[in-house]
C-alpha beads as a LAMMPS data file, in Angstrom:
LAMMPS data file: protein, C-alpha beads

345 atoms
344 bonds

1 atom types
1 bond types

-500.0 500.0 xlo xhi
-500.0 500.0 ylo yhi
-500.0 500.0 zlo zhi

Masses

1 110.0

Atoms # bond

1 1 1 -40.076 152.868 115.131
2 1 1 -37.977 150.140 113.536
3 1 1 -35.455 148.248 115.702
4 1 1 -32.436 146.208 113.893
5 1 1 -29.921 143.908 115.899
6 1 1 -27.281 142.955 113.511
7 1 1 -24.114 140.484 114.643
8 1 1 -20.599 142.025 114.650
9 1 1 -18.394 139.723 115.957
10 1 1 -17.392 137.160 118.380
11 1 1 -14.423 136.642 120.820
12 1 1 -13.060 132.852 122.308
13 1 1 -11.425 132.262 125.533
14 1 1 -12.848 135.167 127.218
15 1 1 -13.677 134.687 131.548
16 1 1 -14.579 137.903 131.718
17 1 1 -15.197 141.500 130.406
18 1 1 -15.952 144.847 131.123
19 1 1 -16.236 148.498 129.010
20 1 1 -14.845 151.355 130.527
21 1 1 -15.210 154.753 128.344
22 1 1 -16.919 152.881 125.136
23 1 1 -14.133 150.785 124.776
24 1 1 -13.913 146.962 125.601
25 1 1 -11.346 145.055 127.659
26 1 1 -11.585 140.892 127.515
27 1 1 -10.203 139.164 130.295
28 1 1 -9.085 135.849 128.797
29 1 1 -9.068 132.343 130.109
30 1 1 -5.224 132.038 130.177
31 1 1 -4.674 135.339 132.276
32 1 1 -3.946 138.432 129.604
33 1 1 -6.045 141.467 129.417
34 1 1 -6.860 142.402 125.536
35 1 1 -8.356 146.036 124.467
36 1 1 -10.273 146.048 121.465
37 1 1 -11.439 149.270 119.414
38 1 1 -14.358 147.978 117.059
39 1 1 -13.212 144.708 115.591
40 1 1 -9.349 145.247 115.812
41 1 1 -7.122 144.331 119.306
42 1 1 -5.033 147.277 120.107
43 1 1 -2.945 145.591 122.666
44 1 1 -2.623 141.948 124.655
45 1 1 -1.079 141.762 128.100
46 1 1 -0.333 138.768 130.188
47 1 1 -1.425 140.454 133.911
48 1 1 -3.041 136.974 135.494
49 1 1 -5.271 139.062 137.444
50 1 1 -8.529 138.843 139.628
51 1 1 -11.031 140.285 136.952
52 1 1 -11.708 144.149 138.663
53 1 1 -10.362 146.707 136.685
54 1 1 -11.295 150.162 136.982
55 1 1 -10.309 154.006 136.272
56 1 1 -7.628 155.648 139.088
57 1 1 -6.642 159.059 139.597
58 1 1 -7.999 160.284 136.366
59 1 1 -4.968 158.755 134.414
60 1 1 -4.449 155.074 135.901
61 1 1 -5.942 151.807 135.180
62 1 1 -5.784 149.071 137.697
63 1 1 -6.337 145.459 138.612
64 1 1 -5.522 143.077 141.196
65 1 1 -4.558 139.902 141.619
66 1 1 -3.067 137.229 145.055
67 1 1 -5.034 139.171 146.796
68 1 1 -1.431 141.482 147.726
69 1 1 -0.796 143.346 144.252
70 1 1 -2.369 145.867 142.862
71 1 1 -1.305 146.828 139.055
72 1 1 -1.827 150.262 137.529
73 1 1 -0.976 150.403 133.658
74 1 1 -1.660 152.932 130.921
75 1 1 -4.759 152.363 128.952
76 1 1 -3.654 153.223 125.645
77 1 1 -0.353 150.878 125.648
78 1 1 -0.892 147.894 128.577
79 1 1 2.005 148.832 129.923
80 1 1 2.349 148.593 133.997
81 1 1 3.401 151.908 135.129
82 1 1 3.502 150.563 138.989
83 1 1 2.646 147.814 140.823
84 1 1 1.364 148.223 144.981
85 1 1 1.846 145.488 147.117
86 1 1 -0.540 145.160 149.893
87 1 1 -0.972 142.063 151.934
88 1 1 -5.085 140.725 152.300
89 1 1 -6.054 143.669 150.573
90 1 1 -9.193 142.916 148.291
91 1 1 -10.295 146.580 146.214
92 1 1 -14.300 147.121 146.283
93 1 1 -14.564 150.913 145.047
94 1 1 -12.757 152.949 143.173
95 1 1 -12.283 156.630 143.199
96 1 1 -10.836 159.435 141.685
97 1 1 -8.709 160.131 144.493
98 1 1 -8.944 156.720 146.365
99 1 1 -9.388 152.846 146.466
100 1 1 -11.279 151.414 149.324
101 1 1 -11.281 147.833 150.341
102 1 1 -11.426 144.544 152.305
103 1 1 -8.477 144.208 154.607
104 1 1 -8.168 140.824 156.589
105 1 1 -6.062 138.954 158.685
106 1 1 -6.606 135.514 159.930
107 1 1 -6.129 133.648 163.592
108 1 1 -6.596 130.409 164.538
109 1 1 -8.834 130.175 161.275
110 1 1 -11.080 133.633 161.944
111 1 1 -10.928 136.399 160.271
112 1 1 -10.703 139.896 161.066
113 1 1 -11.766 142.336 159.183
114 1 1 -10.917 146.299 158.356
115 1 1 -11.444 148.874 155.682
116 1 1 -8.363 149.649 154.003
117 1 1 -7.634 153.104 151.725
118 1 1 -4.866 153.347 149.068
119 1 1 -4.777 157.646 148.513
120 1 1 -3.758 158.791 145.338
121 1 1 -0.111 159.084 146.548
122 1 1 0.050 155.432 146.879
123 1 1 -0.343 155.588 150.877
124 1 1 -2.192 152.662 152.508
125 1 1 -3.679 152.771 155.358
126 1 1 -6.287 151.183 157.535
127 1 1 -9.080 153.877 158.080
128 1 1 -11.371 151.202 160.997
129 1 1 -11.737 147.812 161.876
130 1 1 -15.202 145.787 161.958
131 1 1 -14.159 142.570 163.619
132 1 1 -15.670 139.446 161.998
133 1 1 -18.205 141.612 159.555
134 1 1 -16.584 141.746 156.264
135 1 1 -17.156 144.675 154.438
136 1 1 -19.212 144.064 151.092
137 1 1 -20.428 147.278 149.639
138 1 1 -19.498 150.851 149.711
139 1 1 -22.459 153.505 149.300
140 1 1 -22.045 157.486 149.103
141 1 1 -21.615 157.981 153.245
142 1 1 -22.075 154.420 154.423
143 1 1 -20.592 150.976 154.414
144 1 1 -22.695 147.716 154.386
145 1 1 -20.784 144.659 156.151
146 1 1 -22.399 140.711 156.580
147 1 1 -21.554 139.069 159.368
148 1 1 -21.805 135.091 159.928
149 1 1 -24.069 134.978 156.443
150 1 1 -27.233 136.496 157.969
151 1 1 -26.320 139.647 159.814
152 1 1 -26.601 142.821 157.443
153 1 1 -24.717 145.843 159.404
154 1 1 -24.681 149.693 158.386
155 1 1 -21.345 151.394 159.313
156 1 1 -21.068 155.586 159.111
157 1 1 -18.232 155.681 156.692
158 1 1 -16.835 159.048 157.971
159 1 1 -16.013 157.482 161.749
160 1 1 -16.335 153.718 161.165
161 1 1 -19.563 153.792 163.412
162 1 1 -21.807 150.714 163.600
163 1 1 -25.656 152.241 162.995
164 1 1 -27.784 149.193 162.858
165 1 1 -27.735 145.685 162.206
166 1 1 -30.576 143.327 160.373
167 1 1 -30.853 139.618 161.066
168 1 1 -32.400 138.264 157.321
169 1 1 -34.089 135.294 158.598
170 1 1 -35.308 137.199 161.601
171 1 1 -36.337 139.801 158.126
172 1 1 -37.880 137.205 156.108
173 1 1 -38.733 134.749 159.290
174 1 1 -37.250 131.650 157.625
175 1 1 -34.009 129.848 158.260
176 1 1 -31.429 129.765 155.801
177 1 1 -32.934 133.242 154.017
178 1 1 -29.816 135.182 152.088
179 1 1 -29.949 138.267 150.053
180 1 1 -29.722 137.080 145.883
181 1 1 -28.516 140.383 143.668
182 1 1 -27.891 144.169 144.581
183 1 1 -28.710 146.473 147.216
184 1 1 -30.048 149.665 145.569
185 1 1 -29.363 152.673 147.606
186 1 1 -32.476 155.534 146.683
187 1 1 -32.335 158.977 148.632
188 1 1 -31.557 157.463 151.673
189 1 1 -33.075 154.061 151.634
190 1 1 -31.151 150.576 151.331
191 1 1 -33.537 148.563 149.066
192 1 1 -32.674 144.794 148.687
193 1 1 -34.419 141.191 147.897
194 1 1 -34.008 138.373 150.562
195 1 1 -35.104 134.867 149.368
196 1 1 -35.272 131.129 151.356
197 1 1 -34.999 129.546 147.450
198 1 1 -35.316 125.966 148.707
199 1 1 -39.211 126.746 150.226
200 1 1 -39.987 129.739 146.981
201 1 1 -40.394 132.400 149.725
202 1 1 -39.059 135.706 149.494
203 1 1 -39.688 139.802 149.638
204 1 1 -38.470 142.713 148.885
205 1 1 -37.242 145.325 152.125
206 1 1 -36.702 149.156 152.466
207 1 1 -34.349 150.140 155.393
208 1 1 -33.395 153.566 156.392
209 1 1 -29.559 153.849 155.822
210 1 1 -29.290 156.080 159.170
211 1 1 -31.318 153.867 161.004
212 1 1 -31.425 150.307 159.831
213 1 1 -35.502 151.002 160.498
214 1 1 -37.609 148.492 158.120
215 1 1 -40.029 150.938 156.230
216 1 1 -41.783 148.787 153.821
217 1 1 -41.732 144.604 153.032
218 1 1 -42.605 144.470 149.361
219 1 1 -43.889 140.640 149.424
220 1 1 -44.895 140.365 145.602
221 1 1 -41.462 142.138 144.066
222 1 1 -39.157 139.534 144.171
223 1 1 -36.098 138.760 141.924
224 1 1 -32.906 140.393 141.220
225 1 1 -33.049 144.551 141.534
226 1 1 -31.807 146.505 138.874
227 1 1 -32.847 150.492 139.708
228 1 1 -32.881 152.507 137.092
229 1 1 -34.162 155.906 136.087
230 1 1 -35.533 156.034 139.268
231 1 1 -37.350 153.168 139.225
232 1 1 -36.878 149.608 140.575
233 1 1 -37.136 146.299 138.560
234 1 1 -37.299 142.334 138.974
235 1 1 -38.021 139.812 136.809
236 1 1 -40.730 136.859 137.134
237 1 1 -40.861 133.760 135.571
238 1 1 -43.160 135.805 133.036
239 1 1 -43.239 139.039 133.729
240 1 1 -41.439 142.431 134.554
241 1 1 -42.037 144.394 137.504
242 1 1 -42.188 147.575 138.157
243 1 1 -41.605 149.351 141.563
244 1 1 -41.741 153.039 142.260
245 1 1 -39.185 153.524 145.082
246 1 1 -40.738 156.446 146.948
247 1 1 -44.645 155.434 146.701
248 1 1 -43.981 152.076 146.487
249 1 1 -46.657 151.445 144.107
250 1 1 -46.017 148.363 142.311
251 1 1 -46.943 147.438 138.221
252 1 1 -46.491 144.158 136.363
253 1 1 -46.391 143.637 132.550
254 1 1 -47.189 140.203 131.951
255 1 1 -45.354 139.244 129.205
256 1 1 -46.873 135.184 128.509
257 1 1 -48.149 136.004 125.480
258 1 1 -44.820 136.094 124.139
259 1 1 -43.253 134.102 126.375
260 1 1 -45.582 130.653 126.434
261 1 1 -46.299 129.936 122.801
262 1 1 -42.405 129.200 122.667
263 1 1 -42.214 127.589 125.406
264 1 1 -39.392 130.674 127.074
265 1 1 -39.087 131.796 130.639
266 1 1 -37.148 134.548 131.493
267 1 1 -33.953 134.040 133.413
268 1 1 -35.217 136.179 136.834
269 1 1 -30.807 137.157 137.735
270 1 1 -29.588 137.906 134.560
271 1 1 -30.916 140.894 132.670
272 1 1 -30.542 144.163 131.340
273 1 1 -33.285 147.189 131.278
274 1 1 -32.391 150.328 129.134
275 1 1 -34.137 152.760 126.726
276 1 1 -37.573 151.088 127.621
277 1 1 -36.147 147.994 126.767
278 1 1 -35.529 144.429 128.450
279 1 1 -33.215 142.943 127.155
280 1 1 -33.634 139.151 128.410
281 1 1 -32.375 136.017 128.213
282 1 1 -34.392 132.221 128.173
283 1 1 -31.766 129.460 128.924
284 1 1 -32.554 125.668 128.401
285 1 1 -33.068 124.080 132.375
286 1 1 -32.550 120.025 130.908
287 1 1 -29.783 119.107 128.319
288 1 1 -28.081 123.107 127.552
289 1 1 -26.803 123.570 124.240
290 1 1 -28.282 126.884 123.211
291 1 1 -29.885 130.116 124.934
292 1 1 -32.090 132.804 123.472
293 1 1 -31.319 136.617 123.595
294 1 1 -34.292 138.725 122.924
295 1 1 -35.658 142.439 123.302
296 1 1 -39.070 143.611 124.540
297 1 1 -40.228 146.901 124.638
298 1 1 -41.480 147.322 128.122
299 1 1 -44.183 150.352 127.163
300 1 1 -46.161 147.824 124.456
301 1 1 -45.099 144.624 125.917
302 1 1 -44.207 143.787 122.397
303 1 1 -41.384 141.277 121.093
304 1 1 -38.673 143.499 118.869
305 1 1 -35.801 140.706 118.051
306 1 1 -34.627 137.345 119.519
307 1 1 -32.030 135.156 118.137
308 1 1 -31.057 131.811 119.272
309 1 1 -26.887 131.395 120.771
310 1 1 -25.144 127.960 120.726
311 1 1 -23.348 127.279 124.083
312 1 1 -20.490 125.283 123.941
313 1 1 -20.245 121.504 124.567
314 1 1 -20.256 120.824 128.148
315 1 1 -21.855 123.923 129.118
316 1 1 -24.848 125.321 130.035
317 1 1 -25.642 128.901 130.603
318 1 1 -25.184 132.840 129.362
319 1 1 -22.201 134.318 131.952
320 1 1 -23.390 137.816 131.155
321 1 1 -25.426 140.101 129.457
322 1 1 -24.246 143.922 128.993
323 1 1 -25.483 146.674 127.037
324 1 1 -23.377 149.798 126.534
325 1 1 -24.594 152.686 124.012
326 1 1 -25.521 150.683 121.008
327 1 1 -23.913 147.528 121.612
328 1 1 -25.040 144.346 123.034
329 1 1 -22.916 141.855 124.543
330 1 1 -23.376 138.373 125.447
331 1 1 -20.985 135.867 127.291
332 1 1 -21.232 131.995 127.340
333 1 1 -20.316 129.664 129.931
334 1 1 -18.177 128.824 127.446
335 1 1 -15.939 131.900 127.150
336 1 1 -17.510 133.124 124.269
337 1 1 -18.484 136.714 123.942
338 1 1 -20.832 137.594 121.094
339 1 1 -21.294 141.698 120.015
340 1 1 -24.460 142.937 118.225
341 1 1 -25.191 146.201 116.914
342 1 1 -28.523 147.984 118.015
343 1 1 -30.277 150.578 116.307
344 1 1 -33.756 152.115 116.335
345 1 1 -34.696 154.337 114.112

Bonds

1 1 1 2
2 1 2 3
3 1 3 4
4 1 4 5
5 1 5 6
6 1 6 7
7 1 7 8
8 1 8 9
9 1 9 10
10 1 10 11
11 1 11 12
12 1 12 13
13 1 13 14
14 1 14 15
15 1 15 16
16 1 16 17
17 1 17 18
18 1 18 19
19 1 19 20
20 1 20 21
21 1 21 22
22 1 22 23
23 1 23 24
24 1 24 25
25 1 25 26
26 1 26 27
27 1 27 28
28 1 28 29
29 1 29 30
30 1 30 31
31 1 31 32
32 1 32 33
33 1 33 34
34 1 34 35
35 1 35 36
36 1 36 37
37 1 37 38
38 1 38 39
39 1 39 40
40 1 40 41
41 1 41 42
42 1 42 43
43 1 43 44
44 1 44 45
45 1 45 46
46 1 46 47
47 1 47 48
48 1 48 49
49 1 49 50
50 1 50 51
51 1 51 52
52 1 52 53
53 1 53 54
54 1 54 55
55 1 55 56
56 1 56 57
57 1 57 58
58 1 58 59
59 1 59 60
60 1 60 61
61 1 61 62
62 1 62 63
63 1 63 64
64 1 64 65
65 1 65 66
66 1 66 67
67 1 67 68
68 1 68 69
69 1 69 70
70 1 70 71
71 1 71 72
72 1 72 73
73 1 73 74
74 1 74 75
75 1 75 76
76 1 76 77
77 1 77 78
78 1 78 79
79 1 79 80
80 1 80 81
81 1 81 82
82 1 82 83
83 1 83 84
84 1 84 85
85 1 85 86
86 1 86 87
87 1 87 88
88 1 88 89
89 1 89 90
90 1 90 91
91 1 91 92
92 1 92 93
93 1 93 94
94 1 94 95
95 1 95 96
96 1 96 97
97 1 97 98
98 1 98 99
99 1 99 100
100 1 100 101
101 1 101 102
102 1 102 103
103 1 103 104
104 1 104 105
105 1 105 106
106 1 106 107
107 1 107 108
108 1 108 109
109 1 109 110
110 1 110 111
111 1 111 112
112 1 112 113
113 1 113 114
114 1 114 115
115 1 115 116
116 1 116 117
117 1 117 118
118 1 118 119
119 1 119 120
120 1 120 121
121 1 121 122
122 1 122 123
123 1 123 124
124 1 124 125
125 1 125 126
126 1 126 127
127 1 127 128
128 1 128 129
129 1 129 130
130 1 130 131
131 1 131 132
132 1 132 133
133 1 133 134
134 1 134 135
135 1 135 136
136 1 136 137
137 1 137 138
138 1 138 139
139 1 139 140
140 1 140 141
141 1 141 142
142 1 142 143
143 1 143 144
144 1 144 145
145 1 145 146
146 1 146 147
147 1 147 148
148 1 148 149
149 1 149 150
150 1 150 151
151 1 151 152
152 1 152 153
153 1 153 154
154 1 154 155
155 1 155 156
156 1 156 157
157 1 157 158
158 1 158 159
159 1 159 160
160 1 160 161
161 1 161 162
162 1 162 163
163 1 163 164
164 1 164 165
165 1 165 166
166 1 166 167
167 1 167 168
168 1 168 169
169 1 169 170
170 1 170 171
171 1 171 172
172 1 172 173
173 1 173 174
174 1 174 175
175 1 175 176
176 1 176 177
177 1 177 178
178 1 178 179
179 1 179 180
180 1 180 181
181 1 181 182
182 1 182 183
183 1 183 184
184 1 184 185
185 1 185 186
186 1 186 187
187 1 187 188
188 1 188 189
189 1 189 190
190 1 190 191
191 1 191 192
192 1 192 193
193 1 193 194
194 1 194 195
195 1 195 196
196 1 196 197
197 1 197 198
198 1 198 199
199 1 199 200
200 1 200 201
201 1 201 202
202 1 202 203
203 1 203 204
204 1 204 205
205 1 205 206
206 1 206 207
207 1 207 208
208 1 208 209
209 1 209 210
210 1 210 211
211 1 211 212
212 1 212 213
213 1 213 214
214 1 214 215
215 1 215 216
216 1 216 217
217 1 217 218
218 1 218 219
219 1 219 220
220 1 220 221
221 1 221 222
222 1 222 223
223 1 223 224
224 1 224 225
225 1 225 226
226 1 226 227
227 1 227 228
228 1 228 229
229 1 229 230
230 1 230 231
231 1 231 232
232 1 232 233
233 1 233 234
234 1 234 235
235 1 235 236
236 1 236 237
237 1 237 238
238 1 238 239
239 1 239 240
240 1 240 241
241 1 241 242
242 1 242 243
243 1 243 244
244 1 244 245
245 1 245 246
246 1 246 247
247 1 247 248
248 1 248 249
249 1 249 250
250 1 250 251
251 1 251 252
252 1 252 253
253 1 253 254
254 1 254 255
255 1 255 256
256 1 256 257
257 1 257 258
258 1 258 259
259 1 259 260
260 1 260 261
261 1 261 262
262 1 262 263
263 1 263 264
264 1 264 265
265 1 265 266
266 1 266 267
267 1 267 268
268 1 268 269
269 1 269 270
270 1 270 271
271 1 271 272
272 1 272 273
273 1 273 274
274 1 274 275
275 1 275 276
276 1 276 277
277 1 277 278
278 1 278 279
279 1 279 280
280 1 280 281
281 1 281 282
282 1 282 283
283 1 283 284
284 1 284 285
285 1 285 286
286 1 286 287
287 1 287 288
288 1 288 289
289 1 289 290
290 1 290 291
291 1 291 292
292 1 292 293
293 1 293 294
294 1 294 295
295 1 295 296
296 1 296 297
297 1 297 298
298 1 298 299
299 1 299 300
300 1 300 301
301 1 301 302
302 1 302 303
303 1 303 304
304 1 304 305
305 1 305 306
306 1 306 307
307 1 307 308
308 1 308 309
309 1 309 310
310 1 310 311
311 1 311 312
312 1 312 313
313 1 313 314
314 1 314 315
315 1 315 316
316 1 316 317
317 1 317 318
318 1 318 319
319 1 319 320
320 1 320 321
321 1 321 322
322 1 322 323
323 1 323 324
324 1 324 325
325 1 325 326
326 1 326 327
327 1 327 328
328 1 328 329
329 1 329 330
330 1 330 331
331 1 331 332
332 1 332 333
333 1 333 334
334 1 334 335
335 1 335 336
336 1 336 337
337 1 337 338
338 1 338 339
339 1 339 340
340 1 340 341
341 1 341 342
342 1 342 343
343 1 343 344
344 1 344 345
């Protein structure tokens, strides 16, 4: 098999991006939204939004922004075909039919907190409160709030039930430990990595999403998850791990060989698996100035392509790292997003 990365293009000014139905959408540092087809822009709005944008009722496109607006426009022009004002009202999934979110109100500096649904018909309305746990993550038929930093709690989303509730550093038993990436939800079972980073200690739990009921500590798979095809990854220092989620056998490819001789670590939060592929990313730790983007094939542990990125004067570190069908994308501190071409053959 021959594998060929070849550069397309770059973009400036860019905070953030996203690709919704193979196409790409820029958010750029002054505010506008820009929609790009290939190389060419197809349209440039000024929306000065909050960076979420996702599909709506099958024919809507919508952001947000003051945390009291929501904006649907048309995909193919940028135009706003209606704007929803909803006070405190912060969107965390998107549905055909629905938007669910974070509704708050404040008191003598504490906030309250509620689930809020915007229906299809534009109707708002708050389906149940859950007091000082703010809601953080929506899964299939349940709703994960944190509460005071360290408090994990399970609600049914169908009544607004409270199931369970996890204490992390009672979890991990240190002070101070906090959950670093995603929660992975697999046939029932919350899995997600808790770390104390200051003392290096950290594990990886299962939790019954019915029951809050710890059924495995995974002490040596630690990083940021990714699940994918059914299978669980982190990233060491120097190697890739491998977790099946239902025998919980784990397998690590140690990738030094490739790594040492040039002196690269991997960067264990930002990362991309696909295709049997790791797409990775070394960035300086003294002095910045340039990152490398490379590809290993996971199966042979073997080094396909690397090339090195310049980061921008006065900054440090790759934003982001996306792959989507055959393109990779990579974003700078900076606000520069650089698009390769992939293809194996």
């Amino acid at each position: 098999m021959q594998y060929i990365v070849q550069y397309l293009d770059k973009i400036t000014n860019v905070g953030n991006f996203f690709i919704m139905d193979s196409e790409l959408y820029c958010f750029h540092t002054d505010g506008s939204i820009e929609k790009f087809q290939g190389r060419a822009s197809v349209w440039k709005n000024n929306f000065n939004t909050q960076y979420f944008v996702a599909k709506f009722n099958l024919q809507f496109f919508c952001t947000w922004r003051d945390y009291n607006k929501i904006l649907f426009f048309d995909c193919e022009s940028g135009i706003i075909l209606k704007e929803k004002k909803i006070d405190q009202f912060r969107i965390l999934k998107i549905e055909n039919e629905s938007i669910l979110g974070l509704h708050y109100t404040s008191l003598d500096n504490k906030y309250q907190f509620s689930v809020g649904k915007l229906n299809k018909s534009f109707e708002f309305k708050i389906l149940f409160d859950t007091g000082e746990a703010a809601p953080m993550q929506f899964l299939d038929k349940f709703l994960l709030c944190t509460k005071h930093q360290n408090l994990l709690i399970g609600y049914l989303l169908a009544t607004g039930e409270a199931l369970w509730q996890l204490d992390f550093e009672v979890l991990l038993g240190r002070a101070g430990a906090a959950v670093y990436g995603d929660m992975f939800d697999h046939e029932g079972r919350l899995f997600f990595f808790l770390s104390d980073v200051q003392a290096g200690i950290g594990a990886t739990f299962c939790v019954s999403l019915e029951t809050g009921t710890v059924l495995q500590k995974i002490e040596h798979f630690k990083g940021s998850l990714q699940l994918v095809n059914g299978l669980l990854y982190a990233l060491g220092i120097n190697n890739i791990q491998i977790l099946n989620p239902n025998t919980f056998e784990l397998k690590k490819i140690d990738c030094s060989p490739i790594l040492e001789p040039k002196a690269w670590r991997f960067t264990w939060n930002k990362y991309v698996i696909k295709d049997n592929k790791l797409y990775f990313i070394h960035q300086q730790t003294k002095g910045g100035g340039k990152a490398i983007i490379g590809t290993i094939e996971i199966k042979t542990c073997k080094l396909l392509w690397h090339t090195e990125i310049l980061i921008e004067k006065g900054k440090y570190w790759i934003a982001e790292i996306k792959v989507n069908e055959n393109k990779l994308y990579i974003l700078t501190q900076g606000g520069t997003l650089y698009i390769y071409e992939l293809t194996s053959f």
